[in-house]
C-alpha positions as CSV (number, residue, x, y, z in Angstrom):
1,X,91.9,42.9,72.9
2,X,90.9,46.6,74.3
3,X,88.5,46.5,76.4
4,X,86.0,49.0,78.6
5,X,85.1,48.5,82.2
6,X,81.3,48.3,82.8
7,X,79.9,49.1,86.2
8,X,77.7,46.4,87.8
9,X,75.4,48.1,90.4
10,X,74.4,46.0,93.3
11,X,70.7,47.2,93.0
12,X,68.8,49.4,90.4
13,X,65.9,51.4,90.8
14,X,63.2,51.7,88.2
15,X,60.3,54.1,88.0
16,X,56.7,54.0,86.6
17,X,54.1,56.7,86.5
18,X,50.0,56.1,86.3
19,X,48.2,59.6,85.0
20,X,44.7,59.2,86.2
21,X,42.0,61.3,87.3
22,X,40.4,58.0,90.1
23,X,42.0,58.8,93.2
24,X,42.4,54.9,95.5
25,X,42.9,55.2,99.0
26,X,45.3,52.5,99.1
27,X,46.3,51.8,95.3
28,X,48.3,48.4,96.4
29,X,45.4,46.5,97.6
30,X,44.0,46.6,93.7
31,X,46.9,44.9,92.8
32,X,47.7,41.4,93.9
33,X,44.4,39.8,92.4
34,X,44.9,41.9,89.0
35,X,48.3,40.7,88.4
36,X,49.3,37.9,86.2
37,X,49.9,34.7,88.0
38,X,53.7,34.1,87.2
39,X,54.2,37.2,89.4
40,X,51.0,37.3,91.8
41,X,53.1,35.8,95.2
42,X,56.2,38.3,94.2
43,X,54.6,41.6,93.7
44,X,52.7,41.0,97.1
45,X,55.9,40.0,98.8
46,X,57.3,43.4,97.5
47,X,54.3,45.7,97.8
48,X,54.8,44.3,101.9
49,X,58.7,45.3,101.6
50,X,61.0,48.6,101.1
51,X,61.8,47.3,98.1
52,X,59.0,48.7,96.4
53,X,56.7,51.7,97.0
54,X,53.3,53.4,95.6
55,X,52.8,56.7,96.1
56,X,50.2,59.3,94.8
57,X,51.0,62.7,94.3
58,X,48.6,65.7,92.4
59,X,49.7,66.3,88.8
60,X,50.6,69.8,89.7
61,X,53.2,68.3,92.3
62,X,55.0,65.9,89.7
63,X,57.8,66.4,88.5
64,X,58.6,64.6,85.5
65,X,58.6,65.7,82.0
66,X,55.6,63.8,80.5
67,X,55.9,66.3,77.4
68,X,58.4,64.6,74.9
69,X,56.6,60.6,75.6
70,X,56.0,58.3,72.7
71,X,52.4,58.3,72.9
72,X,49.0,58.3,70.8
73,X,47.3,61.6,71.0
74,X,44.5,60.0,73.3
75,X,46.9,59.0,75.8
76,X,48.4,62.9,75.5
77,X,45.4,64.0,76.2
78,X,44.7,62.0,79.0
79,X,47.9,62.6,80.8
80,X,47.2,66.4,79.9
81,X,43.5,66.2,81.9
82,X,44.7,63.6,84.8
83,X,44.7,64.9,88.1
84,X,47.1,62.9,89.7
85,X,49.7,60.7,89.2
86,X,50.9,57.4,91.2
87,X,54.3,56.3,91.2
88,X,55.7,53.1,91.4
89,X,59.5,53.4,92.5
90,X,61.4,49.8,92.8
91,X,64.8,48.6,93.7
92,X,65.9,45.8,93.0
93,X,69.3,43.2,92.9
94,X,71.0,43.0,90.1
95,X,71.1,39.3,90.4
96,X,67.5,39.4,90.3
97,X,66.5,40.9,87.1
98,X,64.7,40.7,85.1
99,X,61.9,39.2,87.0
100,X,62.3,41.8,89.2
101,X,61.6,44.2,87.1
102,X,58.7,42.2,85.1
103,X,57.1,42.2,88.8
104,X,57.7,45.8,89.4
105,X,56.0,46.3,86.2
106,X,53.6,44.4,86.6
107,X,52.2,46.3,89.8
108,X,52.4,49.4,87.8
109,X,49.4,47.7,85.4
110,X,47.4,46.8,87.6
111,X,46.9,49.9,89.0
112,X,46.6,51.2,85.7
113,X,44.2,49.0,85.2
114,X,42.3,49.6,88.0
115,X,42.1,53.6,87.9
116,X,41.6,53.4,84.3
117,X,44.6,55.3,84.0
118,X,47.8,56.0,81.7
119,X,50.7,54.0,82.3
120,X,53.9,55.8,81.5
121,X,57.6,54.7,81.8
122,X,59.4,57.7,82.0
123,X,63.0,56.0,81.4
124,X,62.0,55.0,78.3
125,X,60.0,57.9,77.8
126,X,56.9,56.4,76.2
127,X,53.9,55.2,77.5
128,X,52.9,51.5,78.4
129,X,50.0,49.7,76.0
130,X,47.7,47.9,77.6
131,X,46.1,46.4,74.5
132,X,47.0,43.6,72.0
133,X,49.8,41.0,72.8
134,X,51.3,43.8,74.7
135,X,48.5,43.7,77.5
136,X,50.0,41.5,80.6
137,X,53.2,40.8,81.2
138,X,54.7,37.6,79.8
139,X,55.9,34.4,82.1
140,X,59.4,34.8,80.1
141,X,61.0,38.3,79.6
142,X,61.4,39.7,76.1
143,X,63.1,42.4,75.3
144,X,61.4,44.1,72.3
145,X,58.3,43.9,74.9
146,X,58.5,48.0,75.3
147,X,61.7,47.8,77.9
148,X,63.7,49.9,75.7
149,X,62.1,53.6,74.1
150,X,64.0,55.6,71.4
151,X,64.9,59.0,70.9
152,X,65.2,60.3,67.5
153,X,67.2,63.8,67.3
154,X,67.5,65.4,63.7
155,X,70.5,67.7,62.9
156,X,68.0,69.8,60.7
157,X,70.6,72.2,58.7
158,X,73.0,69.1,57.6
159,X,69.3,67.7,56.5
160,X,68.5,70.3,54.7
161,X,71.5,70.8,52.7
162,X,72.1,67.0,51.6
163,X,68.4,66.7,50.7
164,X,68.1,69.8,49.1
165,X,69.1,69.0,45.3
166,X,69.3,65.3,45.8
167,X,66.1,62.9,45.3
168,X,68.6,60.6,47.0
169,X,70.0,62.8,49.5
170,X,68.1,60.7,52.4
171,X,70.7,57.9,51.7
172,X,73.8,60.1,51.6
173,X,72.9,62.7,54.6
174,X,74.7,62.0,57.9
175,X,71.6,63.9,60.1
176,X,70.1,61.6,62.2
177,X,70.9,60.4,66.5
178,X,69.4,57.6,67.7
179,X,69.4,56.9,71.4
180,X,68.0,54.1,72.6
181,X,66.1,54.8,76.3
182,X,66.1,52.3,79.4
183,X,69.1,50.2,80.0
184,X,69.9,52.2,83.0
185,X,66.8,50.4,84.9
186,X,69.1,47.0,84.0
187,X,72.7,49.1,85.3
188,X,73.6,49.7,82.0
189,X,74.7,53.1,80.6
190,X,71.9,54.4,77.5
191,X,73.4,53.4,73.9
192,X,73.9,56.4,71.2
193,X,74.3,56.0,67.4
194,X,74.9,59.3,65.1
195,X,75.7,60.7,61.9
196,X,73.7,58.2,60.5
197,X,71.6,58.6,56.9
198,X,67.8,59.2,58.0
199,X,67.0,56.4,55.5
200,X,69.0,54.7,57.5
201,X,67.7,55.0,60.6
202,X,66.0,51.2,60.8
203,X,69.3,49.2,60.8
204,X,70.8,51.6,63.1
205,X,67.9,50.8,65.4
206,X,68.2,47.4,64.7
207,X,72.1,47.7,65.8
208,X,71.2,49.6,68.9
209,X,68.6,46.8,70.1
210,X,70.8,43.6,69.2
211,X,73.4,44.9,71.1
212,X,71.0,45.9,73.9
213,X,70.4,42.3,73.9
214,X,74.0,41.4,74.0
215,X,75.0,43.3,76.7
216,X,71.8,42.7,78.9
217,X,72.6,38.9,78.5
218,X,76.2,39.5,79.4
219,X,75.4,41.8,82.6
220,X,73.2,39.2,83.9
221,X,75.1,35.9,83.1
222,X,78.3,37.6,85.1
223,X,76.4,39.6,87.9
224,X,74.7,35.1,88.4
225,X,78.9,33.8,88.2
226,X,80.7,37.0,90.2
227,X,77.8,37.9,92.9
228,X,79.0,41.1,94.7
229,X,81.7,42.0,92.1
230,X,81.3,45.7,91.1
231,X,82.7,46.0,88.0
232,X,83.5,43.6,84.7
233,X,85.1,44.0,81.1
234,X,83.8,44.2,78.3
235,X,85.6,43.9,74.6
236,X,85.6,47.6,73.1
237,X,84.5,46.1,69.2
238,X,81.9,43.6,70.3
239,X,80.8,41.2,67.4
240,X,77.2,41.6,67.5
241,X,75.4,38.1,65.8
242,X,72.2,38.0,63.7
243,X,71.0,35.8,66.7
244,X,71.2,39.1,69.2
245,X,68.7,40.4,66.9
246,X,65.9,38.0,67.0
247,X,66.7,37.0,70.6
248,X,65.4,40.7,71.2
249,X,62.3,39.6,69.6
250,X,62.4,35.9,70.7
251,X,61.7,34.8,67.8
252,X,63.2,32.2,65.6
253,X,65.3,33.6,62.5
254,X,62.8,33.8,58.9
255,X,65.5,36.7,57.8
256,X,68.9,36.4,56.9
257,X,71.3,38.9,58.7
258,X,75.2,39.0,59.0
259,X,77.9,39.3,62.2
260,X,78.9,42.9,62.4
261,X,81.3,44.5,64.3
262,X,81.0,47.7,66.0
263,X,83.1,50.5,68.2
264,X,81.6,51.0,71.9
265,X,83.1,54.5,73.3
266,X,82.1,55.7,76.9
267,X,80.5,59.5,76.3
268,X,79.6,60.0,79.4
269,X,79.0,57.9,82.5
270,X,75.9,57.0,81.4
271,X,75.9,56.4,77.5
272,X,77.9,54.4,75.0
273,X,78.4,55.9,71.6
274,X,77.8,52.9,68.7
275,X,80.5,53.8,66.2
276,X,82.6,51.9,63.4
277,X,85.4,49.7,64.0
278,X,88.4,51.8,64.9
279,X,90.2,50.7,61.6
280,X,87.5,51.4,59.3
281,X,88.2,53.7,56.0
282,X,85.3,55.4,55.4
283,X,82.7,57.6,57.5
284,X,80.2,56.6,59.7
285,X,77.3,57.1,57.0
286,X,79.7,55.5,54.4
287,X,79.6,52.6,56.8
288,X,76.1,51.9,57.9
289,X,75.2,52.2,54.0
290,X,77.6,49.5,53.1
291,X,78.1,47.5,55.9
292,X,74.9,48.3,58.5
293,X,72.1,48.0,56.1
294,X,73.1,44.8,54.9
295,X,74.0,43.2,58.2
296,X,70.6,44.0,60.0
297,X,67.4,41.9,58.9
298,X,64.7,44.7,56.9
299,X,61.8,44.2,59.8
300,X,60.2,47.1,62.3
301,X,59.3,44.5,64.9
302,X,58.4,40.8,64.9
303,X,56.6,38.6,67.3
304,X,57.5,35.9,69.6
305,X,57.1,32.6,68.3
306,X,54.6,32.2,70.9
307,X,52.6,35.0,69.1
308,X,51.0,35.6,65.7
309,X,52.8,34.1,63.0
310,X,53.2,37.8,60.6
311,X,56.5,39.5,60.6
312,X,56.4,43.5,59.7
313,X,58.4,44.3,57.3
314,X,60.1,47.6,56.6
315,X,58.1,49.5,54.0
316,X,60.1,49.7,50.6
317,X,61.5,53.4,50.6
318,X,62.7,53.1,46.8
């Protein structure tokens, strides 16, 4: 069985970014009270420790690229008329995610909350809600709770010329990249899909999260049974389960799905390319139409079974 060595880090480090125009003198004595009980003792354990640090800067001294975030217009604009920004920079064990990083996260709204300000996570390049089920952080982690942001890239010319005469041209294109943002916070490399049909885009997602979720559960389980060992293997054409998918969502199946197998290959230190099994026949478009589309259950998002009881299913594109 080929397989790929995966580097386990021995800590990570995780950033988050409030854009606010209400300046605190000391934004970490908002938080302790503000923060959800599950991590109240925790975050004021770390806010009194290296591990984590808050630090407020003028928006003319930042320098991250708040430009290209997944965000509502209102929170644009906001970010665009903040005067400062206050970062929240953590590290944290391996071993110890991902409460770790729920608690780290959980400092980061609460001074949100209490500057009225924009919460951004620049690693997964969108910005934090701080309304609906997605206000507070959760006792238990899940992952489709905005860990993970995506990156659509469009190969415009090959768009244009399989659309062009072809009402049905969206299903036999090969334009679209999907990246899918914020593993590196857990020490895992970013995951990359391409060549994929742009009506295709939602089971490629769909692929790109359940593996997430695979991996993630992997990386943890072996960083809790090899403590201190660096680095671990992992099989090269991983058989991703219709389970992966609504563990992401933690949410018990109502969809059917199937098993499918996919190709992981290193493209840089810090991203995996999701491709077809090695011995497959046809191309990767060929491949996601016939074999991706069916596998993946037809939903945008879903709630925990803790939540409302409405799944959101993917509009009909017929």
């Amino acid at each position: 069985m080929p397989q790929l060595v995966l580097s386990v880090p021995e800590t990570v480090t995780s950033h988050y970014v409030v854009a606010t125009s209400r300046v605190l003198d000391d934004p970490g004595t908002v938080v302790p009270w503000r923060v959800p009980e599950p991590f109240r003792a925790a975050a004021a354990e770390a806010l009194r420790s290296p591990r984590l640090g808050v630090f407020t800067i003028g928006a003319d001294e930042a320098t991250w690229r708040l430009d290209d975030l997944l965000a509502s217009d209102d929170d644009r604009r906001r970010v665009r008329e903040s005067t400062h920004q206050v970062l929240v920079v953590h590290r944290v064990a391996t071993v110890d995610q991902p409460y770790g990083e729920q608690t780290a996260r959980a400092v980061a709204r609460a001074i949100a909350d209490a500057t009225d300000g924009v919460l951004i996570d620049p690693q997964a390049r969108q910005v934090v809600l701080r309304d609906g089920l997605a206000r507070t952080e959760r006792g238990w982690f899940r992952m489709g709770d905005q860990w993970f942001g995506t990156r659509y890239d469009v190969d415009e010319t090959s768009a244009r010329s399989a659309h062009q005469d072809d009402l049905d041209g969206a299903e036999s294109c090969s334009c679209l990249r999907i990246t899918l943002l914020g593993l590196r916070r857990f020490g895992l490399p970013d995951l990359v899909i391409d060549d994929i049909a742009c009506a295709h885009d939602l089971p490629a997602l769909s692929l790109l999260r359940s593996l997430a979720c695979r991996l993630l559960t992997d990386q943890w389980r072996w960083a809790r049974l090899h403590p201190g060992k660096p680095t671990r293997p992992l099989d090269d054409h991983p058989e991703i389960d219709p389970e992966d998918f609504w563990t992401f969502w933690g949410a018990t199946p109502f969809v059917d799905g199937r098993p499918i197998t996919a190709r992981l290959v290193p493209v840089s230190r810090g991203t995996l390319k999701v491709m077809p099994p090695e011995d497959y026949p046809g191309t990767r478009a060929v491949w996601s139409r016939e074999v991706l589309v069916p596998a993946m259950p037809p939903l945008v998002g879903c709630p925990a079974d803790e939540d409302a009881p409405w799944p959101h299913p993917a509009q009909n594109k017929a």
